[in-house]
C-alpha positions in Angstrom: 20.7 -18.6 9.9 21.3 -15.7 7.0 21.6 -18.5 4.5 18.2 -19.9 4.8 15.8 -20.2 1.5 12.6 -20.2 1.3 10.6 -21.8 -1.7 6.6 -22.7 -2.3 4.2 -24.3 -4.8 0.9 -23.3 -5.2 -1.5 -25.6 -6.2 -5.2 -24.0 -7.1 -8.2 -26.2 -8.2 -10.7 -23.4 -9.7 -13.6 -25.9 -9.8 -13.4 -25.8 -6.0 -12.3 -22.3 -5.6 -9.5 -23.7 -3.2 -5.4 -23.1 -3.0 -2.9 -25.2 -1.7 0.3 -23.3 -0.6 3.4 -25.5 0.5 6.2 -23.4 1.7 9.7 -25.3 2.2 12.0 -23.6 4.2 15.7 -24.3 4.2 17.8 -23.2 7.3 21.1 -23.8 6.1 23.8 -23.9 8.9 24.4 -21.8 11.7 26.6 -18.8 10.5 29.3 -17.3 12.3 31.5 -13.9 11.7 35.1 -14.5 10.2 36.7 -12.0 8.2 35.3 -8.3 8.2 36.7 -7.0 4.6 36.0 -3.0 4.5 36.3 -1.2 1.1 36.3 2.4 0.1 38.2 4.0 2.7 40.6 7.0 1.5 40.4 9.6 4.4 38.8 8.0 7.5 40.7 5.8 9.4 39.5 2.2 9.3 39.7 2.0 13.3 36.4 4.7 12.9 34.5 2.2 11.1 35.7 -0.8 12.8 34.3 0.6 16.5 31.2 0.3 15.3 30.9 -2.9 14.5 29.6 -4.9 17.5 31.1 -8.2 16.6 34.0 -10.6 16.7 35.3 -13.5 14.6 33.5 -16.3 16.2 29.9 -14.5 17.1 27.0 -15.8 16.1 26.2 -14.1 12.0 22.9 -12.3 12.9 21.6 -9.7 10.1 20.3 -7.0 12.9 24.4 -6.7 13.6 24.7 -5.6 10.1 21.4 -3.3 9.9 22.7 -1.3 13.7 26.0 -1.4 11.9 25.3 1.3 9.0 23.2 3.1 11.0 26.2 3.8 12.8 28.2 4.6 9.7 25.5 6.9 8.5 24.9 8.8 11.8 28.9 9.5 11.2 28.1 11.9 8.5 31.4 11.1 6.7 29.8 8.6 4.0 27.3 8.8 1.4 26.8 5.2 1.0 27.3 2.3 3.2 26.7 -1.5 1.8 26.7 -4.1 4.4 27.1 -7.6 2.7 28.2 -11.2 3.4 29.4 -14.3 1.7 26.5 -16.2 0.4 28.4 -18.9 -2.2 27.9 -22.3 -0.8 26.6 -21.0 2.5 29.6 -21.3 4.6 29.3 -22.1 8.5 32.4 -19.3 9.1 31.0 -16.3 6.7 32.8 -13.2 5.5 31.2 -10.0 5.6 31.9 -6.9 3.4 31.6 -3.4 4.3 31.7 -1.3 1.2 31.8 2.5 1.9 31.9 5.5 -0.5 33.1 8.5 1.4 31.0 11.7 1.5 31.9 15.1 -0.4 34.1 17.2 1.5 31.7 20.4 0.7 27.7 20.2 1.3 25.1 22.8 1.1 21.4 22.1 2.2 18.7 24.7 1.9 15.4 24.4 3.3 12.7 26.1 5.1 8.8 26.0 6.7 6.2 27.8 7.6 4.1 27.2 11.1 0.4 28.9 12.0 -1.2 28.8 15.8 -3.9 30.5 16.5 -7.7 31.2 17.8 -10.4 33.9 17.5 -10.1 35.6 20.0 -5.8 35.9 20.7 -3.6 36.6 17.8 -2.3 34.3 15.6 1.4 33.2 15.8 2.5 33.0 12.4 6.4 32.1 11.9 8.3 31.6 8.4 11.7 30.5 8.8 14.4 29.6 6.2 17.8 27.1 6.7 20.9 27.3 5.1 23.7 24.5 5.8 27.1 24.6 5.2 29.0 21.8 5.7 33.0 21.2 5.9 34.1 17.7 6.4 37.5 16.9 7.2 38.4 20.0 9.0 41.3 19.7 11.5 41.1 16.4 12.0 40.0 14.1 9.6 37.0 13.1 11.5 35.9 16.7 12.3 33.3 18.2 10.8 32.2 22.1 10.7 28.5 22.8 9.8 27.6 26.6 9.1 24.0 27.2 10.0 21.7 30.4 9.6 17.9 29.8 9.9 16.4 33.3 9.9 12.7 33.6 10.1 9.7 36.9 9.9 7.5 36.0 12.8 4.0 37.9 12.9 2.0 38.1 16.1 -1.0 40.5 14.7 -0.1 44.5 15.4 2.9 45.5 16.1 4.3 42.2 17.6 6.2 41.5 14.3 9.9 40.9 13.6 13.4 39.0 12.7 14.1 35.7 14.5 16.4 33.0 14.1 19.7 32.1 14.8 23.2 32.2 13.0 25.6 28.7 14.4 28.6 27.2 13.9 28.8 23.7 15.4 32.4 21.7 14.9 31.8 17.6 16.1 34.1 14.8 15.9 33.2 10.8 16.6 35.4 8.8 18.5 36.6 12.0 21.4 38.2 10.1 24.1 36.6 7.1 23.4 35.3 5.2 21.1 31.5 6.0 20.5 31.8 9.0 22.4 30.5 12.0 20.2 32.0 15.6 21.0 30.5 18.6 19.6 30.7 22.5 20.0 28.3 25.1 19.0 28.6 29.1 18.6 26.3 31.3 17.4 24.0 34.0 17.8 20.2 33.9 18.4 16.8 36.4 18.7 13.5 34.9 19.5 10.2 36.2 21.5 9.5 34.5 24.7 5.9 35.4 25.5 5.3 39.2 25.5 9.6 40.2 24.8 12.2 39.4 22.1 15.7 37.8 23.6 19.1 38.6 21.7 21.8 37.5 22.5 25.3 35.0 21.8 25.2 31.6 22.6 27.7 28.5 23.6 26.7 24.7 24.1 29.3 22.3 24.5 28.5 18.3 24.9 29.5 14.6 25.2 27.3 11.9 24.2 27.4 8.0 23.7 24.6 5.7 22.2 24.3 2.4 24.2 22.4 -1.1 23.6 22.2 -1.0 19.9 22.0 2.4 19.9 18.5 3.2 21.3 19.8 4.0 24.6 21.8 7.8 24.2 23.5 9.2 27.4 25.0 12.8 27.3 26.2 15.8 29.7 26.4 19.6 28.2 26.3 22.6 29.1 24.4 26.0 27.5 25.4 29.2 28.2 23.7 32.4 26.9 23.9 36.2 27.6 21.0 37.7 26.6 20.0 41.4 25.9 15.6 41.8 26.8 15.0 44.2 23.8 13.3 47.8 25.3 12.2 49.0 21.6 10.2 46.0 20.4 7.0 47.4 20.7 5.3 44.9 22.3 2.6 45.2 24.5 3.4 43.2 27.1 6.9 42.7 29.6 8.5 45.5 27.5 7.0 49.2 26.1 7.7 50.2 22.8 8.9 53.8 24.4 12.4 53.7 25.3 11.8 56.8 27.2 8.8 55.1 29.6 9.4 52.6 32.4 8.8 48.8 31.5 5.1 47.8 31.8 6.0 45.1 34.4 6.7 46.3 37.5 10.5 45.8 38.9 9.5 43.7 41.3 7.3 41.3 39.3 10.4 41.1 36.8 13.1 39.3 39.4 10.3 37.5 40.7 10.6 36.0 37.1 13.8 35.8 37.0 14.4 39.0 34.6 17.0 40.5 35.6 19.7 42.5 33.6 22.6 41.5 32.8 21.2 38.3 31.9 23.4 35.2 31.9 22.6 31.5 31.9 25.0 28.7 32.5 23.4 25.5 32.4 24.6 21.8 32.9 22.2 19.2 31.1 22.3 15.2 31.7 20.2 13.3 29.8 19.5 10.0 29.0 16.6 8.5 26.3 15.8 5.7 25.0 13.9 5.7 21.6 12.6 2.8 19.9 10.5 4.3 17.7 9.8 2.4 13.7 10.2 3.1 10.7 11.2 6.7 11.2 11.1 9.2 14.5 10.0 12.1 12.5 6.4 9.5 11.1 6.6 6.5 13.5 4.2 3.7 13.9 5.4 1.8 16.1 7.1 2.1 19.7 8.8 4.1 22.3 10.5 6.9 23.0 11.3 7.8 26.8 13.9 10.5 27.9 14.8 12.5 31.2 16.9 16.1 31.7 18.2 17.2 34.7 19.3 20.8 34.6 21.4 22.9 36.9 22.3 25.8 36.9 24.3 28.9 38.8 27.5 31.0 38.9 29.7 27.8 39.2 28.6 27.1 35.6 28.8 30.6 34.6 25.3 31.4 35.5 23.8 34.3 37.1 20.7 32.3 38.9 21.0 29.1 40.6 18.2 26.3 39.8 17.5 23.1 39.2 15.1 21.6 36.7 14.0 18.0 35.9 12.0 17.3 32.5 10.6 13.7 31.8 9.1 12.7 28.1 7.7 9.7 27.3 5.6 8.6 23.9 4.5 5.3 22.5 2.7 3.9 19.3 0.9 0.9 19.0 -0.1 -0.1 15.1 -3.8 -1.3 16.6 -5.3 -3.5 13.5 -2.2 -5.7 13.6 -2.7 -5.9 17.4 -5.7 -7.3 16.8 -5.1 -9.7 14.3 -6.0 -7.7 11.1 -3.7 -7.7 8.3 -1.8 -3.9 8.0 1.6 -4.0 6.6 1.7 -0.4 6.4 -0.1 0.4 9.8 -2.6 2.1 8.8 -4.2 2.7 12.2 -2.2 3.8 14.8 -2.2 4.7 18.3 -0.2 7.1 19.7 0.1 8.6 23.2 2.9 11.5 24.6 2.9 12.3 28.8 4.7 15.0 29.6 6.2 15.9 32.8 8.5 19.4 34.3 9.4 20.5 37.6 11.4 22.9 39.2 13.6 21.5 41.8 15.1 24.5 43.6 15.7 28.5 42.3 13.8 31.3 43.6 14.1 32.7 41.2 14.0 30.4 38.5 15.3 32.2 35.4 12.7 33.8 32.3 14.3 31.6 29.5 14.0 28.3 31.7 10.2 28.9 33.2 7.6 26.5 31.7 4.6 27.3 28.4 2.9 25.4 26.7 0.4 25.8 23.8 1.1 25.6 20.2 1.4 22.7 17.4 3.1 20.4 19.5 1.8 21.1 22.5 -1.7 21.4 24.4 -3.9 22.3 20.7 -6.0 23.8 22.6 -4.4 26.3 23.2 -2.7 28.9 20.9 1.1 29.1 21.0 2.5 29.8 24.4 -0.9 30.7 25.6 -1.5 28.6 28.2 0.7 30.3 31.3 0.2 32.2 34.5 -0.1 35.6 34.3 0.3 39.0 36.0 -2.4 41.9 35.4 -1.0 45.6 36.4 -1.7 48.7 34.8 -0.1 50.8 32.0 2.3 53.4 33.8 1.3 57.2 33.6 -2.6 55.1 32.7 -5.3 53.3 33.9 -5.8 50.3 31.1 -4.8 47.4 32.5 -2.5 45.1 31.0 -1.7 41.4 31.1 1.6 39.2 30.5 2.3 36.0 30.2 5.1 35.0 32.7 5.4 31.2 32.4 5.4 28.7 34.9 7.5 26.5 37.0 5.2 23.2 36.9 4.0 21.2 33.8 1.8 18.6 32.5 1.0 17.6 29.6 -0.9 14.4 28.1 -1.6 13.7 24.2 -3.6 10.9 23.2 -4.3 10.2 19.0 -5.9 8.2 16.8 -4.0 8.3 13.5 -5.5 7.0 10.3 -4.2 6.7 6.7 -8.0 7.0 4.3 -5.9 7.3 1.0 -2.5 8.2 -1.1 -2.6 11.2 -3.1 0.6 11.6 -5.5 1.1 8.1 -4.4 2.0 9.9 -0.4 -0.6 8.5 2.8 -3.0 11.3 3.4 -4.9 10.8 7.1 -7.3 12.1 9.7 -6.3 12.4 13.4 -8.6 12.8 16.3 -6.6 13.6 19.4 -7.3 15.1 22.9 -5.1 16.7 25.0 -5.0 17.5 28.6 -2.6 19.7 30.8 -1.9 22.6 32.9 0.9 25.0 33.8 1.0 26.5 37.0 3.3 29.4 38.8 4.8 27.4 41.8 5.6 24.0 42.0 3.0 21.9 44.1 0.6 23.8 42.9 -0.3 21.5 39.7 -4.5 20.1 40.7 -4.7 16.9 38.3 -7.8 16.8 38.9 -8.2 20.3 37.6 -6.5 20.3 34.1 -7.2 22.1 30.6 -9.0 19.3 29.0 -9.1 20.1 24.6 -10.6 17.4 22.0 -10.1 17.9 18.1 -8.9 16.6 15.0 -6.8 17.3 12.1 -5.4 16.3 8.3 -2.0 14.8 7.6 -0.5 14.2 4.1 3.1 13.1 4.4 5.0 13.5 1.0 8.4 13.6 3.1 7.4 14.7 6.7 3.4 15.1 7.5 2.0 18.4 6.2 -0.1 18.9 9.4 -3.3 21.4 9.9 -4.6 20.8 13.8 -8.0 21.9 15.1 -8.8 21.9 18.7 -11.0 22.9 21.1 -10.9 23.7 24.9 -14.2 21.2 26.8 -13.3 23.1 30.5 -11.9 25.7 32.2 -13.3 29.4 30.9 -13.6 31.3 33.8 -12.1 34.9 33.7 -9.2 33.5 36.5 -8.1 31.3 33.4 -5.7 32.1 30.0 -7.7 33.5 27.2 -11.3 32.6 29.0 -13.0 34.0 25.7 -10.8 31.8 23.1 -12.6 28.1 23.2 -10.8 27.0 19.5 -7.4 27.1 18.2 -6.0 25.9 15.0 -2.0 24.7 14.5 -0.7 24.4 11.1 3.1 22.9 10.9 4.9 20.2 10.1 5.8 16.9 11.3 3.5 15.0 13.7 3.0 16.5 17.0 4.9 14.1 18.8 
């Protein structure tokens, strides 16, 4: 019924300190779809725009059509404006809607950049400053293709002389519609260097993929695969996996390296299915309200290019709950929310299972009680031509990982919510899969400050309630602090 009206008196007798409120609601008649008109089209073919619209002449007129409608127009990319409208003047049964489009510039440019802290008092802090730059091309090759030129370099400083470049430089060309209508197609290039634990990893990169949104677009289901050669830098100067001396033998013995999966030349092919489902209101990136679920399988080996074969399954799954309306209590922003993240990874077969793929956790979005990529197994071995001993981090092939907050806006500043969170976390990462005790997990408890003028500024303190002993990561490192932003889930 989108041509119902609403209209009230109000009728207040001060003497009594009492108001009368009459509400009068109109239906009007049950509306159905006739004519779709679509305006504003110049370069993208209407048939784009008419695959996403999930109705017929004839279907019942409901609004949430119209609302999953420009979502789908905006996800394209290809418009700067979409108005969804219908015909209102004497409230037709059969209705008309209108579709009014203003197409995108051909030529963007985004910058951007932020800034990310994790650390505790007795490891070093992680401190990484990246920068993006976006170009993007619309209309290239086809005119539903678009090519979007990436770099996001970054300075990241681990305390010593565990400093350097990372980033990556991409190109990613996608097209709507491949195949199939709804079926999304993209390609991405590029090259990348990041530190993994205690070495830096260089190398070119490839990821091809498919994916289609189903059931109003909540439900996404795609297949890709990621391929990556990679180069494990011997003149970093780090103190762990790799010595800074070229001329001296890695600090990891040979053994303990393929036992890692580190072994030179490396190559990873990778085949990913996934499918999620995210229900999550108003906005993923700040929600208050609902679900988000999602599953990867991974497999990988020399039949996708590979060098390794494995197989990996990864299971996420969060949900928010606005508590005060739950209970009655009137909140139209949701000021109180709950909000709760389990975590799940297991490796299915690989021995062994490749560096870049094993399991860490720690950090800003991960267990806070930890600092980042902290919490892993380890191997202890001394220094060659030395006695010291040294440790290294060399991830693991099972992990948990449970999040539980309390979220609560206490006031606006520059009209934007500023809140407190208090959150616990619990979780564990273990070398061999089996091996994960749940009844013998990292157990953390903290809290933290949030002020959200676009995306939730975010400073995180926690600290560890269990598990000190000398056979555990950083025994003499009880508090960590995360400063990022975005929530942590």
């Amino acid at each position: 019924f989108p041509h119902g009206v609403v209209t009230g008196e109000v009728d207040v007798d001060r003497d009594a300190h009492t108001a009368f409120i009459v509400m009068k609601v109109d239906r009007g008649p049950y509306a159905r779809f006739r004519k779709t008109i679509i305006k504003g089209l110049h370069h993208v073919p209407e048939s784009v725009v008419r695959n996403r619209l999930d109705w017929k002449p004839g279907d019942s007129l409901r609004l949430q059509k119209l609302q999953v409608a420009q979502g789908r127009l905006y996800q394209l990319g290809l418009f700067s404006s979409v108005i969804m409208d219908f015909e209102k003047k004497n409230r037709p049964r059969n209705t008309d809607v209108y579709v009014s489009l203003t197409e995108a510039r051909p030529y963007e440019l985004r910058l951007g950049g932020g800034v990310s802290v994790s650390g505790g008092f007795g490891t070093k802090s992680v401190i990484q400053v990246r920068q993006r730059t976006s170009y993007t091309m619309r209309g290239v090759l086809t005119p539903l293709s678009t090519l979007r030129l990436e770099a996001r370099p970054g300075w990241e400083w681990r305390g010593g002389d565990d400093n350097g470049p990372v980033g990556e430089a991409t190109a990613t060309l996608e097209r709507p519609d491949l195949f199939f209508p709804l079926v999304v197609g993209s390609v991405t290039v590029g090259f990348e260097q990041s530190q993994l634990a205690e070495t830096v990893l260089r190398g070119p990169l490839l990821r091809p993929g498919l994916s289609r949104p189903f059931l109003d677009d909540r439900l996404q289901i795609g297949v890709g695969w990621r391929f990556r050669i990679l180069d494990f830098d011997p003149n970093a100067a780090l103190d762990g996996l790799i010595d800074g001396d070229k001329d001296r033998p890695s600090v990891m013995e040979e053994n303990n390296r393929r036992d890692i999966g580190m072994i030179e030349p490396y190559r990873l092919g990778v085949v990913e299915e996934t499918v999620s489902y995210d229900w999550r209101e108003p906005n993923p990136l700040d929600p208050r309200y609902g679900i988000y679920a999602g599953v990867t399988l991974s497999e990988g080996g020399a039949a996708v290019g590979g060098r390794l074969p494995f197989a990996k399954l990864t299971g996420d799954a969060r949900g928010y709950l606005p508590f005060l309306k739950v209970l009655g209590v009137y909140d139209p922003h949701r000021r109180l929310v709950l909000a709760g993240r389990a975590f799940y990874g297991r490796v299915l077969g690989g021995n062994p299972l490749p560096f870049t793929e094993r399991f860490f956790d720690g950090g800003a979005t991960g267990h806070r009680g930890f600092a980042y990529q902290e919490l892993s197994p380890r191997v202890t071995e001394e220094k060659p031509g030395s006695t010291d001993l040294t440790t290294s981090r060399i991830g693991g092939e099972e992990q948990f990982l449970g999040s539980g907050e309390i979220r609560v806006d206490v006031a606006n500043i520059k009209s934007y919510p500023f809140g407190i969170v208090l959150f616990s976390d619990v979780g564990d990462v273990v070398a061999e899969p089996g091996d994960l005790d749940f009844t013998h997990l990292h157990w953390a408890a903290g809290f933290g400050l949030r002020w959200s003028p676009v995306v939730a500024i975010r400073l995180d303190f926690g600290y560890r309630l269990n598990r000190h002993g000398p056979e555990d990561p950083v025994p003499s490192d009880r508090f960590a602090f995360h400063f990022s932003l975005g929530q942590a889930f």
